[in-house]
N, C-alpha and C positions, 0 to 999 in steps of 0.2 A: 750769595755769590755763586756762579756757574763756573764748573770747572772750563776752563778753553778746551775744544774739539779739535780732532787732529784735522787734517786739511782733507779734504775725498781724495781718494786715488785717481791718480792721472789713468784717462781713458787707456784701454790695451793698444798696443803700437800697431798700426795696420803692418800687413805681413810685406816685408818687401821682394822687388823683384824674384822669381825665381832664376839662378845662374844657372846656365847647360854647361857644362866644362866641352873643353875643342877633344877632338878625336885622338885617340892615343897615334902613336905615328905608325904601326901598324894597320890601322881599321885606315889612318889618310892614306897609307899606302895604297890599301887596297880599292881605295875611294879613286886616286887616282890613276890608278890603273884601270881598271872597269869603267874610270870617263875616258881614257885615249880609245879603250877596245869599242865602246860604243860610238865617239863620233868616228872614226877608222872604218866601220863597216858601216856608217851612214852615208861617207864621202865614198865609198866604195862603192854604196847600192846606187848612189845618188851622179857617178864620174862615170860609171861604166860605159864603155861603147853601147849603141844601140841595137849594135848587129853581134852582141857577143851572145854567145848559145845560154840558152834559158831552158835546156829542157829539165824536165827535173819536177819538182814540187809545183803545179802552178808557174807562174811567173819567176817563182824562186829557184835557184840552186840547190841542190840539197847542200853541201858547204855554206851555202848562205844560210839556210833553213838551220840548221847543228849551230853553225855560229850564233844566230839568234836565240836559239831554245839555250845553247849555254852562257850568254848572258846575262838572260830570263834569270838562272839557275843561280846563277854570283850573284845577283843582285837581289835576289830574297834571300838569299843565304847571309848578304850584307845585311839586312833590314833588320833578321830574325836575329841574328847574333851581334848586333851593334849596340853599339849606344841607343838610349830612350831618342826616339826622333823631337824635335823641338816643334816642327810647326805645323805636323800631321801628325794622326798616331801610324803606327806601325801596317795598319791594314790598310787603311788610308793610300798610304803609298807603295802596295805593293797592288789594290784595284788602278792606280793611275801609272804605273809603272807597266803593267798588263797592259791596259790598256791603250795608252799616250805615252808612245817612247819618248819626246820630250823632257815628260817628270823624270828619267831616269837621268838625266843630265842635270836638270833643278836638282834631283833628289842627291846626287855626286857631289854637286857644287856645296849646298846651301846645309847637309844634313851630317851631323847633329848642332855644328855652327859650318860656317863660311869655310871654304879648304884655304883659303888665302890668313885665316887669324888665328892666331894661338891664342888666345884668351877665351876667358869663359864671356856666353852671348846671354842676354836677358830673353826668355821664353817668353810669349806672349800670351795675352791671358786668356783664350781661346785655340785649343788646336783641330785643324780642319779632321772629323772621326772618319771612318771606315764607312759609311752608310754613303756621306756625303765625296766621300773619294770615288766609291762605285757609280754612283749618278753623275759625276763628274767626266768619268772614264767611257762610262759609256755613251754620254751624249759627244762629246768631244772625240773621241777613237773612234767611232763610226765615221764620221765624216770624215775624218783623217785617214784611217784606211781605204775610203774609197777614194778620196783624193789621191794616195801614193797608188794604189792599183790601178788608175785609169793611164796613169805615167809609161 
């Protein structure tokens, strides 16, 4: 007579989604603010008369020039002291943030979840590194710098 065997152990549980919890209302504050100051001095570079005085930096104003470098400045200040980014890592978006003003508006909107959700978001199983943000920055910002330059 065989004694009866216990049954196998049920396989280990794949690991589920990882949750990013939403932005403390602090960090959206400042998420929000740093998005009005940046499209603000994009429709600014972007409305200006044509005949208004440029001397200064290049093409640039130095007030324009201070305003852009302190942006720069909030916005890796937000990167390094924020929440874990979800869908780049941190370096990642601060070479496409350098380089592609654009991601600084993605990066506003979308990072560490949506400014629009208070709920926690599901990370996604691959986040774009730092290597691949620099290659991205620079093939992208090049052309885009010399598109807004020729303006």
């Amino acid at each position: 007579m065989s004694l009866p065997t216990a049954p196998p152990p049920p396989p280990p549980a794949a690991p589920g989604p990882r949750l990013v919890p939403p932005s403390s209302t602090a960090h959206l504050a400042a998420r929000l603010v740093l998005l009005v100051v940046v499209l603000a001095s994009v429709a600014y570079a972007l409305l200006r008369p044509a005949g208004a005085d440029r001397s200064g930096l290049g093409s640039y104003d130095a007030p324009d020039a201070l305003l852009a470098l302190g942006v720069l400045v909030a916005l890796t200040v937000t990167i390094i002291a924020g929440p874990e980014p979800r869908l780049a890592t941190r370096w990642a978006w601060f070479w496409l943030v350098a380089y592609v003003w654009p991601a600084a508006v993605v990066y506003l909107l979308l990072e560490p979840t949506a400014a629009w959700r208070r709920e926690p978001a599901r990370a996604p199983g691959r986040r774009l590194t730092g290597g691949w943000g620099l290659l991205i920055g620079l093939l992208l910002g090049t052309p885009l710098t010399a598109l807004l330059a020729s303006r």
